[in-house]
N, CA, C and O atoms as a printed pandas DataFrame, in Angstrom:
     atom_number atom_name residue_name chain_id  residue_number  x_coord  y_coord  z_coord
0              1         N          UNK        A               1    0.843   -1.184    0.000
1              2        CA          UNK        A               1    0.000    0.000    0.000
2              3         C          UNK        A               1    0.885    1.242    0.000
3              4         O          UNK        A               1    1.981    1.243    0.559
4              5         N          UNK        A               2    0.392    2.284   -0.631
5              6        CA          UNK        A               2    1.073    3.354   -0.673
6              7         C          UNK        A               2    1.395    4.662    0.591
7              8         O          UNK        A               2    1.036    4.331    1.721
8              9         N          UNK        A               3    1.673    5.284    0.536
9             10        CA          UNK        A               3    1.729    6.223    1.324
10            11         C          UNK        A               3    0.967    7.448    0.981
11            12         O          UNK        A               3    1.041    8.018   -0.108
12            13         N          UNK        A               4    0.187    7.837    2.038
13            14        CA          UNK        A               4   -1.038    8.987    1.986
14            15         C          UNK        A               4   -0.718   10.230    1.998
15            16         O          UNK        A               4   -1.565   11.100    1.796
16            17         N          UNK        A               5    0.482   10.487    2.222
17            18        CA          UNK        A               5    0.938   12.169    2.442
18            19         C          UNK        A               5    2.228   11.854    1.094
19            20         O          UNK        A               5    2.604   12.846    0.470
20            21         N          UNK        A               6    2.528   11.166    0.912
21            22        CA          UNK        A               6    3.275   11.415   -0.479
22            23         C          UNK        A               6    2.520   11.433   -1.661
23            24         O          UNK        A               6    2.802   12.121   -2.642
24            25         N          UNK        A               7    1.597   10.707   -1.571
25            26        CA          UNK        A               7    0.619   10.621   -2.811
26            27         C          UNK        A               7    0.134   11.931   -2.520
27            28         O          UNK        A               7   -0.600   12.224   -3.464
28            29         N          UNK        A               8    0.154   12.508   -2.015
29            30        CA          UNK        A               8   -1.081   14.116   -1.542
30            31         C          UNK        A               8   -0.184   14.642   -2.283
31            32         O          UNK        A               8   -0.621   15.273   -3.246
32            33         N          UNK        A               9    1.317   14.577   -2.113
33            34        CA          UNK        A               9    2.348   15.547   -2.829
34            35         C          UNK        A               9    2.341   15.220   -4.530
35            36         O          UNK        A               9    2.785   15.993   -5.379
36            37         N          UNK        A              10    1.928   14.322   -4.708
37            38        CA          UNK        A              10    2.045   13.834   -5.895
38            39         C          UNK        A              10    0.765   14.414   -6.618
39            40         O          UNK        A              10    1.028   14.739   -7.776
40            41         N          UNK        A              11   -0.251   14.583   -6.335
41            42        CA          UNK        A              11   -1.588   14.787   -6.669
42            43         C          UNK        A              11   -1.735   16.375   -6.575
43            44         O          UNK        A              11   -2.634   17.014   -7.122
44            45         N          UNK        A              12   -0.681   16.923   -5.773
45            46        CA          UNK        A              12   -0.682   18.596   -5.809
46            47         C          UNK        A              12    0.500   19.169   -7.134
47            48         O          UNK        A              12    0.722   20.082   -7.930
48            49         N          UNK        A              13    0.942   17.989   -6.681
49            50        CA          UNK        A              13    2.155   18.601   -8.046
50            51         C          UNK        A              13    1.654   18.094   -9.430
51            52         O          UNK        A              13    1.844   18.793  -10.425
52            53         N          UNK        A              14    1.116   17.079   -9.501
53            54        CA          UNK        A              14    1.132   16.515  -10.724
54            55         C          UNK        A              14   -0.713   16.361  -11.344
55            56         O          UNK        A              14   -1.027   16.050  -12.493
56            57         N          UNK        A              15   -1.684   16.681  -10.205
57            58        CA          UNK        A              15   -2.904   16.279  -11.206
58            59         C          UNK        A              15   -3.710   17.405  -10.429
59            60         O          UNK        A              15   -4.895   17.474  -10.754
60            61         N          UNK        A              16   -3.262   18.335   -9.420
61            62        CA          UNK        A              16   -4.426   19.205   -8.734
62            63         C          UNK        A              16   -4.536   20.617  -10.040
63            64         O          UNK        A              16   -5.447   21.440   -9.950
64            65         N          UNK        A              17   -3.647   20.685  -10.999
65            66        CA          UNK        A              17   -3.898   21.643  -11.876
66            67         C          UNK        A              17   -5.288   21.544  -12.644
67            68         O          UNK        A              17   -5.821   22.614  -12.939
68            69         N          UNK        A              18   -5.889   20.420  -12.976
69            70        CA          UNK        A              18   -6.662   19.677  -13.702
70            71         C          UNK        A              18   -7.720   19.487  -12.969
71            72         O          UNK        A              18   -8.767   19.985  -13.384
72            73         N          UNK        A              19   -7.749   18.435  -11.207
73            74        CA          UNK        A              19   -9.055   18.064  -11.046
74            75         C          UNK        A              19   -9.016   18.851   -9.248
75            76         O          UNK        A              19   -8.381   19.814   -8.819
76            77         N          UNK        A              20   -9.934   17.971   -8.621
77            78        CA          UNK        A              20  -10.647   18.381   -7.283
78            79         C          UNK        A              20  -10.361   16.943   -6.582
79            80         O          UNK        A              20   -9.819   15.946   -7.058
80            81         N          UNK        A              21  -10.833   17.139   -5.467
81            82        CA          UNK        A              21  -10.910   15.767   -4.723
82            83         C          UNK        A              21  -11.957   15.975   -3.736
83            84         O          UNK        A              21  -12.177   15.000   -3.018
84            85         N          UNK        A              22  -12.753   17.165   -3.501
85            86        CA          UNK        A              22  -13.692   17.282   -2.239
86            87         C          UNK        A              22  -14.970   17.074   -3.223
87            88         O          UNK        A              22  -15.339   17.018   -4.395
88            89         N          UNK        A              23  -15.350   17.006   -1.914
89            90        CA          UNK        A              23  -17.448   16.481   -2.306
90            91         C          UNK        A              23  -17.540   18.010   -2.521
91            92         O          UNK        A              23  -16.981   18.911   -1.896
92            93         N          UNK        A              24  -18.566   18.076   -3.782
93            94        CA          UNK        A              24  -19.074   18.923   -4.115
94            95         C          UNK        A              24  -18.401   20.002   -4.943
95            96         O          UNK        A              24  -18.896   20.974   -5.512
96            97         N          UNK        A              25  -17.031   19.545   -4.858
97            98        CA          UNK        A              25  -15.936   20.517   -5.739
98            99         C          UNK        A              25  -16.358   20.570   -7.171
99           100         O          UNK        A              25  -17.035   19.805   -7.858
100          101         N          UNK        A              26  -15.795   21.633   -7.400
101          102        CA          UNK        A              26  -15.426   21.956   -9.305
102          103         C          UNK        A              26  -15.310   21.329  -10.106
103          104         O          UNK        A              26  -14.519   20.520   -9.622
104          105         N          UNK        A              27  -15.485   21.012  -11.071
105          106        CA          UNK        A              27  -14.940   20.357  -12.152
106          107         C          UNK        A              27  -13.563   21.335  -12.889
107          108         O          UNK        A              27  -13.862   22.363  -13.496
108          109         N          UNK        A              28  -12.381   20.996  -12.793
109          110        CA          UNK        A              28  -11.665   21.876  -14.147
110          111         C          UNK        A              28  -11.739   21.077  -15.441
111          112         O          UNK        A              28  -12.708   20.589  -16.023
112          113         N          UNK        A              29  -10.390   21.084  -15.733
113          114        CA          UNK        A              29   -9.773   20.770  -17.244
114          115         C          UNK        A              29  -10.742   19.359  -16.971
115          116         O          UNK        A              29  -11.668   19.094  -17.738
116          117         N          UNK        A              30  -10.467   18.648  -15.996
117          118        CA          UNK        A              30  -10.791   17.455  -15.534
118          119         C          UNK        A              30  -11.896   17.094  -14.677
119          120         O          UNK        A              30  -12.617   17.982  -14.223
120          121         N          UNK        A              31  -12.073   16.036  -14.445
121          122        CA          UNK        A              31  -13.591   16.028  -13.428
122          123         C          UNK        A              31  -13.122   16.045  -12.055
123          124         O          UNK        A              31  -11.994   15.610  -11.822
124          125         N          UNK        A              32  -13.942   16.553  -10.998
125          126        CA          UNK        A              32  -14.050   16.334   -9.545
126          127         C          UNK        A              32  -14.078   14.655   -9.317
127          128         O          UNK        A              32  -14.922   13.831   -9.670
128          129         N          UNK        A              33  -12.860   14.499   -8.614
129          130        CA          UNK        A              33  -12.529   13.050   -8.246
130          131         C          UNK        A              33  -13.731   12.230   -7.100
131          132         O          UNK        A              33  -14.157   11.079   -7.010
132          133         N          UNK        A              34  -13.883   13.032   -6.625
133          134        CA          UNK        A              34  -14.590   12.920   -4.863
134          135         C          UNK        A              34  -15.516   11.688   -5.720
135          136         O          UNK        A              34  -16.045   11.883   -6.814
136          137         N          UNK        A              35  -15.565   10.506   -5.011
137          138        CA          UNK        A              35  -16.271    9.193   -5.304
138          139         C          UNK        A              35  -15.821    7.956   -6.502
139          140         O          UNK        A              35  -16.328    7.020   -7.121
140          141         N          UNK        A              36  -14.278    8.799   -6.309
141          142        CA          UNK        A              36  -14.134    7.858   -8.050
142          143         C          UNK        A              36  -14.032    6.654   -7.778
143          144         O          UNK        A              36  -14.561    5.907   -8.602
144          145         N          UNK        A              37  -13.397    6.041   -6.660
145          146        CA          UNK        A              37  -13.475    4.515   -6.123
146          147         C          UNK        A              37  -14.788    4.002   -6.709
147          148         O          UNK        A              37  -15.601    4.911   -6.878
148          149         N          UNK        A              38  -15.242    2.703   -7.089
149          150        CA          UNK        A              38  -16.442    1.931   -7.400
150          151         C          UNK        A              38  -17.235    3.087   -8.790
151          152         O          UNK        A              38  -18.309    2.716   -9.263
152          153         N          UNK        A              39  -16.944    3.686   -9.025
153          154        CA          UNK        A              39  -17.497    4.827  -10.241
154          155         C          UNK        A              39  -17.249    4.250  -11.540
155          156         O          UNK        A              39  -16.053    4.022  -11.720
156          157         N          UNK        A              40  -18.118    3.896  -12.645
157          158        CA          UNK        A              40  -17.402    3.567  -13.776
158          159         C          UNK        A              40  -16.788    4.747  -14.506
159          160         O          UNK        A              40  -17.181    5.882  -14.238
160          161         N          UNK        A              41  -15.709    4.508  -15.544
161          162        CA          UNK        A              41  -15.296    5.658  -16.580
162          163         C          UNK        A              41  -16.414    6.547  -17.002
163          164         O          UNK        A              41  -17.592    6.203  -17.100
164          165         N          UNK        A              42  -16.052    7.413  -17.176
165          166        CA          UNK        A              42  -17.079    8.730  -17.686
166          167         C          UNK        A              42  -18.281    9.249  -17.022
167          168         O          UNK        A              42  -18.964   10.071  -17.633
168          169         N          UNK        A              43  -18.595    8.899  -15.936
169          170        CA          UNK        A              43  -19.529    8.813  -15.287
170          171         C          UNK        A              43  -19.326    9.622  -13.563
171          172         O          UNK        A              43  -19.613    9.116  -12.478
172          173         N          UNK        A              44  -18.591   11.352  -13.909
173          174        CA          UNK        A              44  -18.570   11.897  -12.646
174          175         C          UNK        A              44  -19.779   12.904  -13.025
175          176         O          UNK        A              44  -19.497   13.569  -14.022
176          177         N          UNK        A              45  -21.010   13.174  -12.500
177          178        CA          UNK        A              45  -22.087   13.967  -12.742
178          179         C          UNK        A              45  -21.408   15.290  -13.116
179          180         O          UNK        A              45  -20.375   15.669  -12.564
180          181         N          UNK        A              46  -22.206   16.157  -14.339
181          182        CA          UNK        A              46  -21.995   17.642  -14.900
182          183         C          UNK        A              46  -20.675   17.381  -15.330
183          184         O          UNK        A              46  -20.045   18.431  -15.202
184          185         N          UNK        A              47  -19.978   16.517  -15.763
185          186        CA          UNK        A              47  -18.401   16.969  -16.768
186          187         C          UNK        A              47  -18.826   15.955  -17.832
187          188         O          UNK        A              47  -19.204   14.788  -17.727
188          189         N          UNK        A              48  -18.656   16.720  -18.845
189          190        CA          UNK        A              48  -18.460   15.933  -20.593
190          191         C          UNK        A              48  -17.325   15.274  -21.058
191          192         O          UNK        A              48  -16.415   15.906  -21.594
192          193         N          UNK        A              49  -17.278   13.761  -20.868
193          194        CA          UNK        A              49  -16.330   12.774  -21.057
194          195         C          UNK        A              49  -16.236   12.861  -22.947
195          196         O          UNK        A              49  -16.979   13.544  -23.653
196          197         N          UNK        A              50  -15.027   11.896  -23.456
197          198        CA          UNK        A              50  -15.063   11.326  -24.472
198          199         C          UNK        A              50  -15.659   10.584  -24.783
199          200         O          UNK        A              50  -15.648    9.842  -23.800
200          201         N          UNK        A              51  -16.246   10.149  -25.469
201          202        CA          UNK        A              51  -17.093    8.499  -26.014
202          203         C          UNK        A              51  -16.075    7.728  -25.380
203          204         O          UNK        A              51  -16.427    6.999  -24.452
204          205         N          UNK        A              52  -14.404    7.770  -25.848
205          206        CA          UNK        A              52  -13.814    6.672  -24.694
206          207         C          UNK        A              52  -13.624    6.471  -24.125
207          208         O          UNK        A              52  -13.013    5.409  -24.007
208          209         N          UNK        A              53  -13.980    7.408  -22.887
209          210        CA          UNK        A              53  -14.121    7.620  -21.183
210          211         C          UNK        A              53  -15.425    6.518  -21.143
211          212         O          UNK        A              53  -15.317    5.320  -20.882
212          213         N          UNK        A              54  -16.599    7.192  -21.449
213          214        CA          UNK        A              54  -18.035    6.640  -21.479
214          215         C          UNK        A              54  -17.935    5.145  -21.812
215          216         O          UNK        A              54  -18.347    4.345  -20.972
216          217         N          UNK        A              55  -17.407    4.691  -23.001
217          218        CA          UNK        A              55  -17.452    3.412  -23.501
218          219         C          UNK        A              55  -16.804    2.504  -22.800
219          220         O          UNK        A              55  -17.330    1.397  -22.685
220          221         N          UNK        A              56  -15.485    2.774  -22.160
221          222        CA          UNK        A              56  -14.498    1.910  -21.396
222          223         C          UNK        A              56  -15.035    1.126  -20.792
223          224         O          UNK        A              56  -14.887   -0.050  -21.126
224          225         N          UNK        A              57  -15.845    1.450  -19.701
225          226        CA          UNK        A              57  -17.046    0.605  -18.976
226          227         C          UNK        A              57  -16.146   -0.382  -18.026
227          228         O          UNK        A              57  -16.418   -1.580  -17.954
228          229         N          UNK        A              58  -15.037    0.211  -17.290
229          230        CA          UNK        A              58  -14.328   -0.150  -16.508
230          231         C          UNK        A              58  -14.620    0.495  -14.959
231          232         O          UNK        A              58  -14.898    1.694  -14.935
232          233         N          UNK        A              59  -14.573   -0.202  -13.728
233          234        CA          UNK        A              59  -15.060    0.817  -12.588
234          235         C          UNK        A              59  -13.736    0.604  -11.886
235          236         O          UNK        A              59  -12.901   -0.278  -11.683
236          237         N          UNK        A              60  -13.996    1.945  -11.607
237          238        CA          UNK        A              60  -12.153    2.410  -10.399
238          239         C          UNK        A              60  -12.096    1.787   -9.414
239          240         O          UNK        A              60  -13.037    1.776   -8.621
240          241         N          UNK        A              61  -10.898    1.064   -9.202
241          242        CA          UNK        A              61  -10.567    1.083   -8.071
242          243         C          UNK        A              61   -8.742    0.676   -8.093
243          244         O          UNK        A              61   -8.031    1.192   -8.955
244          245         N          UNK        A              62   -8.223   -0.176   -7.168
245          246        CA          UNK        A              62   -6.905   -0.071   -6.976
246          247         C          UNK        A              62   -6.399   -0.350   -8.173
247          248         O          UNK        A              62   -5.440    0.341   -8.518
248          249         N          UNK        A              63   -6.823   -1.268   -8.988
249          250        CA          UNK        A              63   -5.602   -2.281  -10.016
250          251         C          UNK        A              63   -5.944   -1.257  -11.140
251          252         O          UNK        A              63   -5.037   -0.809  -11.841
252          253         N          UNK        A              64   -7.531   -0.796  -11.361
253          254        CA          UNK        A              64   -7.922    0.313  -13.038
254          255         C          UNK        A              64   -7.008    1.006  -12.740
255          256         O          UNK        A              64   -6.113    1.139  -13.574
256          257         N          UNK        A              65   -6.929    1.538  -11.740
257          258        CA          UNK        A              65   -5.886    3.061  -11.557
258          259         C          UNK        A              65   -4.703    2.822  -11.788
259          260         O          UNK        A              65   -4.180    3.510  -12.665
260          261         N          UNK        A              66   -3.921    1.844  -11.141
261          262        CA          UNK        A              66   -2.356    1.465  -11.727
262          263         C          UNK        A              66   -2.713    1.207  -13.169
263          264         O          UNK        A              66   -1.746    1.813  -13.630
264          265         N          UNK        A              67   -3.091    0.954  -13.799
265          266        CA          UNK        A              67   -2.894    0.593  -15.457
266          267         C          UNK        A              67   -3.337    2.465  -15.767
267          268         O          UNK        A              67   -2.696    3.359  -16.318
268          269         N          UNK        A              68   -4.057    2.454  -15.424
269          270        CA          UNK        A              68   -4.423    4.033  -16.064
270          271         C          UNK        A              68   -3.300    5.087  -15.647
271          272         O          UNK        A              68   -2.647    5.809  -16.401
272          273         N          UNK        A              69   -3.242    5.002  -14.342
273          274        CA          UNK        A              69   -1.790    6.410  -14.245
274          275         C          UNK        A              69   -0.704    6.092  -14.679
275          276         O          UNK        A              69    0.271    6.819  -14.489
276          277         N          UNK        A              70   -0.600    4.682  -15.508
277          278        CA          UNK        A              70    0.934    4.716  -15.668
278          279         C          UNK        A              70    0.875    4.834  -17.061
279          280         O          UNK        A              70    1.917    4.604  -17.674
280          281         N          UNK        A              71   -0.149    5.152  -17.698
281          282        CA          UNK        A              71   -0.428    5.397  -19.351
282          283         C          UNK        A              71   -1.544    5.675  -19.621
283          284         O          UNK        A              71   -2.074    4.834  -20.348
284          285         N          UNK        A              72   -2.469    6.925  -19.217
285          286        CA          UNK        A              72   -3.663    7.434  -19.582
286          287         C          UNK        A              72   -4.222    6.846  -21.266
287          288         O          UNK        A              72   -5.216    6.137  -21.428
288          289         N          UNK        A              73   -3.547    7.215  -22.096
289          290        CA          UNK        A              73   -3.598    7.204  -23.604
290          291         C          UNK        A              73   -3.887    6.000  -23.742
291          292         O          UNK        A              73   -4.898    5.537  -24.271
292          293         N          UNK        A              74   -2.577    5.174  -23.039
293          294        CA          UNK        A              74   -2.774    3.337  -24.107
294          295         C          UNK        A              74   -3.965    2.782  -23.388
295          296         O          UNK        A              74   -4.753    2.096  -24.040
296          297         N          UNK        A              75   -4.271    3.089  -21.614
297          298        CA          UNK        A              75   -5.767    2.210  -21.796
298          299         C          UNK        A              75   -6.973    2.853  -21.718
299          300         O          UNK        A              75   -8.018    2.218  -21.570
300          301         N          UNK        A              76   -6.948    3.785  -21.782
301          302        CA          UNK        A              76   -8.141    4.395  -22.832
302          303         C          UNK        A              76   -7.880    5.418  -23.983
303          304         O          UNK        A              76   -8.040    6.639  -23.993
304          305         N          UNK        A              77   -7.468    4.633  -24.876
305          306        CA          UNK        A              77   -7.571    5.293  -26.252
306          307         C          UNK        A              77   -8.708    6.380  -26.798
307          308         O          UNK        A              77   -9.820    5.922  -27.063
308          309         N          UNK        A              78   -8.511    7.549  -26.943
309          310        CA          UNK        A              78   -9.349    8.522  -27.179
310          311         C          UNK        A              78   -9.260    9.507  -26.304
311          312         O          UNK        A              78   -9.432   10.676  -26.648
312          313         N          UNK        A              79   -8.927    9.086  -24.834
313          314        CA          UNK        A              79   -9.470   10.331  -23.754
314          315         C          UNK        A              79   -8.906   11.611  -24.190
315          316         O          UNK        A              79   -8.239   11.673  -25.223
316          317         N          UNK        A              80   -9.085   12.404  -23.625
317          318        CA          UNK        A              80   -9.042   13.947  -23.647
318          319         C          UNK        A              80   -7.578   14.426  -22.414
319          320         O          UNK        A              80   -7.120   15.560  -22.271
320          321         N          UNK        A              81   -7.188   13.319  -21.780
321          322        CA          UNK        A              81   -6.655   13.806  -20.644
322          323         C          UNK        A              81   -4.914   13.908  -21.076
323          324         O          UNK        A              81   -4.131   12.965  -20.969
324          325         N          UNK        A              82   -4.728   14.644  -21.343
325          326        CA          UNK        A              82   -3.325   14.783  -21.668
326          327         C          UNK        A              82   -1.977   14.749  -20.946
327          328         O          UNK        A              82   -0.821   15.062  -21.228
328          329         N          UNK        A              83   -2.658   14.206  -19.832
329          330        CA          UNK        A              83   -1.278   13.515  -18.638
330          331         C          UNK        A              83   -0.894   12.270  -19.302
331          332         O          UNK        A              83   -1.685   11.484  -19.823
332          333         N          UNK        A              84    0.850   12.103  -19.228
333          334        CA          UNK        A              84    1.350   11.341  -20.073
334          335         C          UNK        A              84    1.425   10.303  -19.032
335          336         O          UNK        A              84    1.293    9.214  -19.592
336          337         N          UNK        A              85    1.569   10.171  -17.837
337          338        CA          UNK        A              85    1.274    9.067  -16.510
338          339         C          UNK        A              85    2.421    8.895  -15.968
339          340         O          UNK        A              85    3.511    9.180  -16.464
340          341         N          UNK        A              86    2.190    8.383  -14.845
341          342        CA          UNK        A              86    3.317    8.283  -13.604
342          343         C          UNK        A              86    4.266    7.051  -14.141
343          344         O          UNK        A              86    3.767    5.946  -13.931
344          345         N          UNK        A              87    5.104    7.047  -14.571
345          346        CA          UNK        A              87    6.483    5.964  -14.900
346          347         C          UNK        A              87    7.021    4.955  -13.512
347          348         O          UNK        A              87    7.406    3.787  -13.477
348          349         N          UNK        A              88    6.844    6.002  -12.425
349          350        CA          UNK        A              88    7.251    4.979  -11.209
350          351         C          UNK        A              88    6.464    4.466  -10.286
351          352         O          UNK        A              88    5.835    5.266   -9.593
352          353         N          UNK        A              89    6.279    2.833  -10.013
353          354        CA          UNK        A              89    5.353    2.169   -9.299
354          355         C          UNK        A              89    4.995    2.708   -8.087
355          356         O          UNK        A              89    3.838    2.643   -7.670
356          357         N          UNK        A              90    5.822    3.194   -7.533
357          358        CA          UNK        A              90    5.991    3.360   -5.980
358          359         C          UNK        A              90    4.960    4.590   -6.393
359          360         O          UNK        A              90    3.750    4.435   -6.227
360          361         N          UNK        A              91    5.544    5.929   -6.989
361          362        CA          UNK        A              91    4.524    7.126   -7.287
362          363         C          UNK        A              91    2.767    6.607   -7.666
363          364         O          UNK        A              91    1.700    7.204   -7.518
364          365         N          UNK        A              92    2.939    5.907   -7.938
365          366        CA          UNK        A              92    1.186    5.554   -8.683
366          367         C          UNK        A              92    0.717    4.818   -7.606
367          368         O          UNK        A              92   -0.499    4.624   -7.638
368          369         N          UNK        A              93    1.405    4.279   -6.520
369          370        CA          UNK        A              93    1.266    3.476   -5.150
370          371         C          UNK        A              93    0.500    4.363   -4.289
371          372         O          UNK        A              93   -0.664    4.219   -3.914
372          373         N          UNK        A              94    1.470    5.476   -3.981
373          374        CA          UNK        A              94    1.359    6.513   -3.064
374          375         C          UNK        A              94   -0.014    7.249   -3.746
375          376         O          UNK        A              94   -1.084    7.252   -3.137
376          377         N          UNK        A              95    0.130    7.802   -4.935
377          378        CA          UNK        A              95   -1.196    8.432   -5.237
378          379         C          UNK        A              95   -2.571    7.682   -5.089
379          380         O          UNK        A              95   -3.563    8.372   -4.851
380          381         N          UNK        A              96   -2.679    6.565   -5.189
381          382        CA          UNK        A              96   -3.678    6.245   -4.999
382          383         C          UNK        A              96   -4.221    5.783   -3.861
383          384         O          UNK        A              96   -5.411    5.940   -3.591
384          385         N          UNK        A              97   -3.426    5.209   -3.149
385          386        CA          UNK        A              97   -3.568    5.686   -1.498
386          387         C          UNK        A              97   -4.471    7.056   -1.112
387          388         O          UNK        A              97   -5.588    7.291   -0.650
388          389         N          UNK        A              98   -3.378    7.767   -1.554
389          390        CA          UNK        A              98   -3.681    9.213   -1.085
390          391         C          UNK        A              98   -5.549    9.569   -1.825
391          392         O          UNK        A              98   -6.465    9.993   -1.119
392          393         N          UNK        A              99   -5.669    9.280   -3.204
393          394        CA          UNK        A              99   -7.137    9.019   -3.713
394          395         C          UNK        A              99   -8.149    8.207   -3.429
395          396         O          UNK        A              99   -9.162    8.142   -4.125
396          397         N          UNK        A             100   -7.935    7.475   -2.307
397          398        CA          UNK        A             100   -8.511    6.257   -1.947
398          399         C          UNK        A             100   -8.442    6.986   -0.585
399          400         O          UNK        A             100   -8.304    6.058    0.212
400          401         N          UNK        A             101   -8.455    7.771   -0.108
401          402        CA          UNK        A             101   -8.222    8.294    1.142
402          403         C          UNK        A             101   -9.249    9.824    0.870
403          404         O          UNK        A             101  -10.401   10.067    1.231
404          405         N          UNK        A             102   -8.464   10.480    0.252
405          406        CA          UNK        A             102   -9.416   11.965   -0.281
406          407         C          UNK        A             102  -10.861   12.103   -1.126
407          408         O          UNK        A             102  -11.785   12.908   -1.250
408          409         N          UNK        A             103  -10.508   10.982   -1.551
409          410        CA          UNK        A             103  -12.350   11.024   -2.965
410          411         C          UNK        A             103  -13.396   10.288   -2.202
411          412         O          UNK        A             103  -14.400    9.897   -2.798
412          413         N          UNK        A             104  -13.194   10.012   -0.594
413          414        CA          UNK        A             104  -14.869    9.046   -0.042
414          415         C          UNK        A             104  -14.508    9.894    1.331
415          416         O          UNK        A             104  -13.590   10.589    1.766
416          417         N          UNK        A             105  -16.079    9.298    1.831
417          418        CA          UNK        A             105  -16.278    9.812    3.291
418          419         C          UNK        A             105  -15.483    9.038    4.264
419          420         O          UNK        A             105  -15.529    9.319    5.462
């Protein structure tokens, strides 16, 4: 399991430009995270996904997210999200910790 205050650092430096993590937050470039655990692709209420967000029909949780932060593009072909993804295990460890910690009650 990752670490919760490094992944926080990781998620401020590297994806808070883009999204949110509190209930009820903003949407930016990206959608408000808050509930993404058990959520399928494309499916955060009021933000306009790609057809290949929508279509993926994959639901978040520990293992979607390691394949997805470590290459947004290759497993979902089409998205819109132009983060090229975390290269180191340990980093995609810690972040999702830290998202698995910040996006539920």
């Amino acid at each position: 399991m990752g670490d919760v205050n490094k992944g926080k650092k990781v998620f401020v430096m590297k994806c808070a430009q883009c999204h949110t993590v509190v209930e009820g937050g903003r949407h930016k470039t990206g959608p408000n995270l808050w509930g993404l655990f058990g959520r399928k692709t494309g499916q955060a209420p009021g933000f306009t996904y790609t057809k290949a967000n929508v279509e993926k029909g994959i639901t978040w949780d520990e293992d979607t997210l390691e394949i997805y932060l470590k290459c947004p593009k290759k497993y979902i072909p089409g998205t819109k999200m132009l983060f090229a993804g975390l290269k180191k295990s340990k980093e995609r460890q810690d972040l999702i910790a830290y998202l698995k910690e910040a996006t539920s009650s």
